[in-house]
C-alpha positions in Angstrom: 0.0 0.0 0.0 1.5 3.0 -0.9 0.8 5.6 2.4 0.7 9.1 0.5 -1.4 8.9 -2.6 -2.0 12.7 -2.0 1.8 12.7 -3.0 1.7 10.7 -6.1 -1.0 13.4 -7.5 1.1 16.4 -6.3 0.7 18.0 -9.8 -2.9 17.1 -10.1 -5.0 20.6 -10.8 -8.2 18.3 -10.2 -10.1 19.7 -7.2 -8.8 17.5 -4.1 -11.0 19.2 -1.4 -13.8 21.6 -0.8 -13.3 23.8 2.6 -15.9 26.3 3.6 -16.8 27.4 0.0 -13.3 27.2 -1.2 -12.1 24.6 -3.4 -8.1 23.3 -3.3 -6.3 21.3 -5.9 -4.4 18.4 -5.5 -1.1 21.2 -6.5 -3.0 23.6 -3.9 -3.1 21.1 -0.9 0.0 19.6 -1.2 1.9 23.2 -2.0 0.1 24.0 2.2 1.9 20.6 2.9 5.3 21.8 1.9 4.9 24.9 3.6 3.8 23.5 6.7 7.3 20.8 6.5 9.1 23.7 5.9 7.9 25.6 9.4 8.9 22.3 10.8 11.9 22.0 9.8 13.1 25.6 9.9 12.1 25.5 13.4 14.7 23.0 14.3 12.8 21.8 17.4 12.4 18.1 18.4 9.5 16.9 17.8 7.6 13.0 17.9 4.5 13.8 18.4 2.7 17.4 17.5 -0.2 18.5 19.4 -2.3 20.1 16.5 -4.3 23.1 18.4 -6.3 24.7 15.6 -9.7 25.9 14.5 -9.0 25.8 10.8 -10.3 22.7 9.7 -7.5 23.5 6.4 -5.1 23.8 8.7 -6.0 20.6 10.9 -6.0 18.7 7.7 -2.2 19.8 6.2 -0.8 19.3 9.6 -1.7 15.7 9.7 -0.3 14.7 6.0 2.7 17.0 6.7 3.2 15.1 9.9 2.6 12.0 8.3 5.7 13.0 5.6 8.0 13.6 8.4 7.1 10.8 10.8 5.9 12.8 13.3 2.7 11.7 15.2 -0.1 14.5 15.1 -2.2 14.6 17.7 -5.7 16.6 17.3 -6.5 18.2 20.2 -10.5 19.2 21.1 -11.5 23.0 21.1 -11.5 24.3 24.7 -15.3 24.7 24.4 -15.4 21.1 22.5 -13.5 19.5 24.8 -13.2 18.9 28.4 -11.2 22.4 29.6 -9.6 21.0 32.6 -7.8 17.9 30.5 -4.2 18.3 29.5 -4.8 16.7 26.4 -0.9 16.8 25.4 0.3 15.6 28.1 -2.6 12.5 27.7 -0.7 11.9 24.1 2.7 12.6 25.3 3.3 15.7 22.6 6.8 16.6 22.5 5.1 20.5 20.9 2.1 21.9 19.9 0.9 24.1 16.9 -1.5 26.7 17.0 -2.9 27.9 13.6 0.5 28.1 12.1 2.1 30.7 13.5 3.5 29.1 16.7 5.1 26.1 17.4 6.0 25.8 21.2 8.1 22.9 22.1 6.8 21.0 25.5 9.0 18.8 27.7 11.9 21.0 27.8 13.0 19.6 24.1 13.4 15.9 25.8 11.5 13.6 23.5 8.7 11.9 25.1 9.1 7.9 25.4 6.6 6.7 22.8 5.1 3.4 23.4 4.2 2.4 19.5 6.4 2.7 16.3 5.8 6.2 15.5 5.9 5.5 11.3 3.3 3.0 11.9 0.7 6.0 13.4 -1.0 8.2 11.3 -2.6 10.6 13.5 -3.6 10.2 17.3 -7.4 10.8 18.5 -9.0 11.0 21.8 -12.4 9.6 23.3 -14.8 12.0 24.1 -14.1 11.5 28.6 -18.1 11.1 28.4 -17.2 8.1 30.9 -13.7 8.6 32.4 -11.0 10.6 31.4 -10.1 11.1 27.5 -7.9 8.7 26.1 -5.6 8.9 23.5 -6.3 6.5 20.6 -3.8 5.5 18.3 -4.6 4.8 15.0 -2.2 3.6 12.2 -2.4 3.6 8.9 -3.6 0.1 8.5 -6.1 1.0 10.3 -7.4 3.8 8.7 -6.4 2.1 5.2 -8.3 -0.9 5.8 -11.6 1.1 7.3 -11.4 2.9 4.6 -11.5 0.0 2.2 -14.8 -1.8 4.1 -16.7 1.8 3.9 -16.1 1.6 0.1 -17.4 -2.0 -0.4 -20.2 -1.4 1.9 -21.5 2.1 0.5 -19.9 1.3 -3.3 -18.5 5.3 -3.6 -18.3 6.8 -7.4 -15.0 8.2 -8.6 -15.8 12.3 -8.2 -18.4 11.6 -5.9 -18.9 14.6 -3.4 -19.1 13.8 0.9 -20.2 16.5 2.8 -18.6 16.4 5.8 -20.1 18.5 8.5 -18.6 16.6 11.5 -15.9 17.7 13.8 -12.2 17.2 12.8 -11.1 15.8 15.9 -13.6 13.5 15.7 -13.2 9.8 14.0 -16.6 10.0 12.3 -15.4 13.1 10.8 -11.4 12.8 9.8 -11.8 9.6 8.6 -14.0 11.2 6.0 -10.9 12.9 4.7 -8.7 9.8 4.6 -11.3 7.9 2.2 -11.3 10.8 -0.2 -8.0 10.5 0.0 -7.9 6.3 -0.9 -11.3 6.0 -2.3 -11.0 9.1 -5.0 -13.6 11.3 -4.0 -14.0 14.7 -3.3 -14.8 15.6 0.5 -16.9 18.7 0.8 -15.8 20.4 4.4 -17.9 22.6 6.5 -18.9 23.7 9.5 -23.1 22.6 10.3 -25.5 24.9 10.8 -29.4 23.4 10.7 -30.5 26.6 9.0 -28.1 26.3 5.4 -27.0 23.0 5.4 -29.8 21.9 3.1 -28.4 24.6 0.7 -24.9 23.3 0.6 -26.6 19.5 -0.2 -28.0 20.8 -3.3 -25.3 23.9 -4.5 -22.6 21.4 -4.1 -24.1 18.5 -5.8 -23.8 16.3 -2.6 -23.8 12.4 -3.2 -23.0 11.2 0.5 -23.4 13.1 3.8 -22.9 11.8 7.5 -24.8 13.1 10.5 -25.4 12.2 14.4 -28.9 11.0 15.8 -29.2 15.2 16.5 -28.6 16.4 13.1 -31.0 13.8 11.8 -34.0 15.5 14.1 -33.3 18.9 12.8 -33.5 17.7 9.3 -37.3 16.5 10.5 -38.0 19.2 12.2 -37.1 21.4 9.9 -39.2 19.0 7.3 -36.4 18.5 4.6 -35.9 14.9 4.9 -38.0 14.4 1.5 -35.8 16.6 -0.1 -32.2 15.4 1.0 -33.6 12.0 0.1 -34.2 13.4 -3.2 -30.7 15.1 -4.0 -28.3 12.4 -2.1 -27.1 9.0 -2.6 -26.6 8.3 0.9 -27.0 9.7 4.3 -25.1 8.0 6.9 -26.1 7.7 10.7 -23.4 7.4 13.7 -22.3 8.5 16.7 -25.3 7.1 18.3 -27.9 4.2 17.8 -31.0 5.9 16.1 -34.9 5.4 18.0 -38.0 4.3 16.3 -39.0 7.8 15.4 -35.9 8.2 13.3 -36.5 5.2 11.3 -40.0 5.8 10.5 -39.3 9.1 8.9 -36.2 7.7 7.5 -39.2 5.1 5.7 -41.5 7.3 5.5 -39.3 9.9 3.4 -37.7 7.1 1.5 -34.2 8.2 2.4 -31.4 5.5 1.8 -29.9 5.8 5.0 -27.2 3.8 6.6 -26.9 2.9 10.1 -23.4 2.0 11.7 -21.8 1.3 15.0 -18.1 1.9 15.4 -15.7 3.9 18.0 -12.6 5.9 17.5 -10.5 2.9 18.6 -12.1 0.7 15.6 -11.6 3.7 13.0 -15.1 4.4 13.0 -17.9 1.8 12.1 -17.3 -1.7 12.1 -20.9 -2.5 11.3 -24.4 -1.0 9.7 -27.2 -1.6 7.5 -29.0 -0.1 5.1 -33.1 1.0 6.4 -34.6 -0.9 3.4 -32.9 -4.1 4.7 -34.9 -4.6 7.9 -38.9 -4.7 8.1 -39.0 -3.5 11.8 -36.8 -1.6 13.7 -34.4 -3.1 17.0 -32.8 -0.9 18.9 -29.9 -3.4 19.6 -29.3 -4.2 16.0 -25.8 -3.1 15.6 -25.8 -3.9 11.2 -23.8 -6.8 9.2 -20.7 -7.1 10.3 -18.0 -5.2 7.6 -15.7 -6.9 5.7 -13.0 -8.7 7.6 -14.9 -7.8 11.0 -15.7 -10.0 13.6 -18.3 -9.5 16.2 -18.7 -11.3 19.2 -20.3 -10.5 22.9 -18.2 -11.9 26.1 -19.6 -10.8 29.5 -22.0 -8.6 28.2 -19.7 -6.6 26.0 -19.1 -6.6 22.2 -16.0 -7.5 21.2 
């Protein structure tokens, strides 16, 4: 598997990526890249693992390939009004410095490199549960990982060469970074933006939108707002996670005819694992976790699914 496909189109002028209205070349994105290395390097600091501290979801995204090109871990750390404000998140991934929106890179640890417990080259980016039980921890996911998720989303949803994702979840999220990564190995073009209930019906159909993902809440305000029919009419796919859906989701999701996908999956499993598609069940179970993806097993030991 070749780990930087971005690379190998480099002098691609095909649009890449979509960012808040803004569209960025393959020769765009990777020209960020380079400058990003550069900052890096000129800075002359020692660095294994980069804390990425930024709001710019452009920025987020060239940090992590740049990283990837030098071998350094990145590490995307939550908003302070995202994320649990009293969690040292760097320390929690052992960040030998942190960046924040370019312009600063601030070496932690006193320049000592931090003891890393994995082989660095094998990690492509470092994310952290949300702490909703517990403290946050700091998942490691390689490029296998990511590679081979990527693969069982494209056999399970079929994506189209071109094909356009909106992708209105959170960076620092799984359900939303991995998004980027299968542009990036299943050749489509990922649509990023922040949500807002109010225009985000717009952006479906002035962007020519194929797939979209959303949470259970997103979901409600597409109902509530009563656009469902008409997503259903302009998309492919609309695909649910983050949280099992309830019976009233489903019977819209029937009613409307939308062809939605259901999946279960957790940052430490690179997202879903598991889904279905609504037309493949008659009636709705809240425990039904989906068909199992490709190369997946699923079992339950001691009341937990393994």
């Amino acid at each position: 598997m070749n780990k930087d496909i971005l690379l190998d189109k480099s002098r691609s002028d095909d649009i890449f990526i979509i960012i808040n209205n803004k569209s960025y070349s393959f020769i765009e994105f990777n020209a960020l890249v380079s400058r990003f290395i550069k900052m890096i390097e000129d800075s002359n600091l020692k660095i294994q693992r980069l804390g990425i501290n930024c709001n710019s979801k452009l920025n987020i995204l060239v940090a992590v390939i740049a990283c990837n090109r030098l071998n350094i871990t990145p590490a995307i750390i939550p908003p302070k009004h995202k994320g649990l404000s009293n969690i040292n998140y760097e320390k929690i991934a052992s960040c030998d410095a942190i960046v924040n929106e370019f312009n600063c890179i601030i070496q932690l640890n006193g320049g000592e490199l931090s003891e890393s417990k994995s082989i660095e080259n094998n990690i492509q980016c470092i994310l952290f549960t949300s702490g909703s039980k517990g403290a946050p921890k700091a998942v490691e996911l390689t490029f296998d990982n990511i590679f081979s998720s990527a693969l069982n989303w494209n056999k399970a949803l079929r994506f189209k060469t071109n094909s356009r994702y909106l992708n209105i979840l959170p960076l620092y999220h799984i359900g939303g970074l991995v998004i980027f990564f299968r542009s990036i190995y299943c050749n489509f073009v990922s649509v990023v933006c922040d949500y807002n209930k109010h225009n985000i019906l717009s952006e479906i159909i002035e962007k020519n939108i194929d797939y979209i993902s959303v949470v259970p809440k997103m979901l409600y305000d597409f109902i509530n707002r009563k656009e469902l029919n008409i997503v259903a009419k302009n998309i492919d796919t609309i695909v649910i996670g983050g949280d099992g859906i309830n019976k009233y989701h489903y019977d819209e999701l029937v009613k409307n005819n939308v062809n939605a996908y259901v999946s279960y999956g957790m940052t430490e499993t690179s997202s879903g694992i598991s889904g279905y598609f609504i037309n493949q069940i008659e009636n709705f179970d809240p425990g039904f976790l989906g068909y199992a993806h490709n190369n997946v097993d699923i079992t339950v030991a001691n009341n937990n699914i393994v």
